[in-house]
N, C-alpha and C positions, 0 to 999 in steps of 0.2 A: 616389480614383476620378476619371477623365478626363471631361469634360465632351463628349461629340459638339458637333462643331461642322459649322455647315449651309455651303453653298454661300455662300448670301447673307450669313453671318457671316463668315465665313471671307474673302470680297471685303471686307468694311467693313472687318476686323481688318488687313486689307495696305492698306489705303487710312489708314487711321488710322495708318499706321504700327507697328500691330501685329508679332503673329508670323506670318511667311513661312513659306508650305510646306517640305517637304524637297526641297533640290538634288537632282538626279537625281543619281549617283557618274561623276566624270572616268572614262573610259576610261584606260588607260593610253599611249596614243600622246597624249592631250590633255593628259597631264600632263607628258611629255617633251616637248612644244612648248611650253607654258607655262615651264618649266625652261630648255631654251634661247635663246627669248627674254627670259628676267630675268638668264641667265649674259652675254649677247648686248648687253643695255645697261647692262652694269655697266661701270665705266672700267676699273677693276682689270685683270679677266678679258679684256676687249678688247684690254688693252696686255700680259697675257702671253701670250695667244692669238696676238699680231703678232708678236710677241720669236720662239715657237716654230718659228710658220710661217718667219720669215725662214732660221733654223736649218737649216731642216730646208728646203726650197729651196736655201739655199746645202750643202747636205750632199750634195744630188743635182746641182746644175749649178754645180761651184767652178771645176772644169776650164775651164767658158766665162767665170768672174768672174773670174778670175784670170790677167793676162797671164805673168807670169813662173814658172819652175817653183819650184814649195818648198824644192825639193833640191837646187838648183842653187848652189854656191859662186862669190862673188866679192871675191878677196881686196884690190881696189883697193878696195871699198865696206863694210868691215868698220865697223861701227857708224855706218854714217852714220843723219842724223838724218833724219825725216819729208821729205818732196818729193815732188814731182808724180811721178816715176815710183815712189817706195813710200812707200806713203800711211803706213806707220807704223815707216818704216825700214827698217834693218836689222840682224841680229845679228853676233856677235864671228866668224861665219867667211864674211859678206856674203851673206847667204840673206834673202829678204825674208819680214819678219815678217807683214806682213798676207798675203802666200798662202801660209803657213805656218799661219795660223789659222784662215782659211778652210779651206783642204784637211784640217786636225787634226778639224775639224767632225764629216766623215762616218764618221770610227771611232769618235766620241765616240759621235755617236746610233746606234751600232750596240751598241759597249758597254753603256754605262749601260741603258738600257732589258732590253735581253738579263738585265746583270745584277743588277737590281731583281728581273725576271718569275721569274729563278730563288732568287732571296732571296724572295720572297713564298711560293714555290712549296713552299721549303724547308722555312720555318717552317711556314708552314699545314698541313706533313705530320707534320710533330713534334709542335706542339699540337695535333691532332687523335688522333693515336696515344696520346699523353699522357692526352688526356683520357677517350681509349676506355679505358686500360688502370687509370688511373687508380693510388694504393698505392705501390708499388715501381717499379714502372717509370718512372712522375711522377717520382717522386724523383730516380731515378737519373738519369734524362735532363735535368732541372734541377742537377742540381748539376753536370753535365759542362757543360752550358751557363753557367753563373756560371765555372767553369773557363778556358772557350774566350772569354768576355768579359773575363774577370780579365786577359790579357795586351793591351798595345799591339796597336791590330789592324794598326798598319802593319808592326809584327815581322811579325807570323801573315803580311803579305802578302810581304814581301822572302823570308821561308824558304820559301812554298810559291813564288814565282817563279823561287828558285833553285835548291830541289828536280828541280821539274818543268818547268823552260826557260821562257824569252819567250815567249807565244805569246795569239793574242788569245782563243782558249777559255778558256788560265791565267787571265789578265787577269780576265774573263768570271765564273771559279771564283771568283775572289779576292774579287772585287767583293760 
């Protein structure tokens, strides 16, 4: 049995250091601002959060960081080393490796993300089917899957790119 407690207890109990009322309940925008400001002053999260953005800035404006073209061959400067005009060289057919990296940036973030959202997308329809169907169908689709994991996936990726061509949807599929 609970004891009522009065007003004037109830003060002395929070002054003594007692028991505290009930918090009223965070809203939920109070709790995603709570969240990102604890993501916000973590070091961690602050220094991959920079890493990202830098990425993904240079993935939209390489064309203006980048004086020389990527593609551009120069067979007098085939492997030269780091210098003021390429900051990180160059390679075996004189192409400058830093706007080679830079400019590689913006199909990276276009891939990878694409091909995650459709890897989540995938599974999440399979285990979901799976679990509706549950019995034989589980099964079956689990062992086709330990099958399709069973091989090297960079096989699985060189046969489906040379199946179905180059192409950055392939890519995409593969991923």
């Amino acid at each position: 049995m609970v004891a009522e407690v009065s007003p004037v207890q109830a003060a002395t109990l929070q002054a003594d250091g007692g028991v505290e009322p009930a918090a009223k309940p965070k809203s939920a925008a109070e709790r995603l601002a709570e969240l990102a400001l604890a993501l916000l002053t973590t070091g961690t999260f602050a220094t991959g959060g920079a890493i990202v953005l830098f990425w993904v800035i240079d993935a939209i404006f390489w064309h203006v960081l980048v004086p020389q073209n990527p593609q551009a061959l120069n067979p007098v400067l085939t492997l030269a080393p780091p210098s003021a005009a390429h900051w990180f060289g160059t390679d075996d057919l004189g192409r400058d490796v830093f706007a080679r990296t830079l400019a590689g940036a913006a199909s990276v973030l276009t891939v990878a993300p694409a091909g995650t959202l459709l890897g989540l997308a995938g599974g999440t329809l399979i285990g979901l089917c799976t679990g509706y169907f549950r019995g034989a169908t589980d099964e079956v689709v689990m062992r086709v899957v330990d099958a399709v994991l069973a091989f090297p996936l960079i096989v699985i990726a060189v046969l489906v790119l040379a199946v179905l061509g180059p192409s950055v949807i392939n890519v995409i599929l593969v991923i």
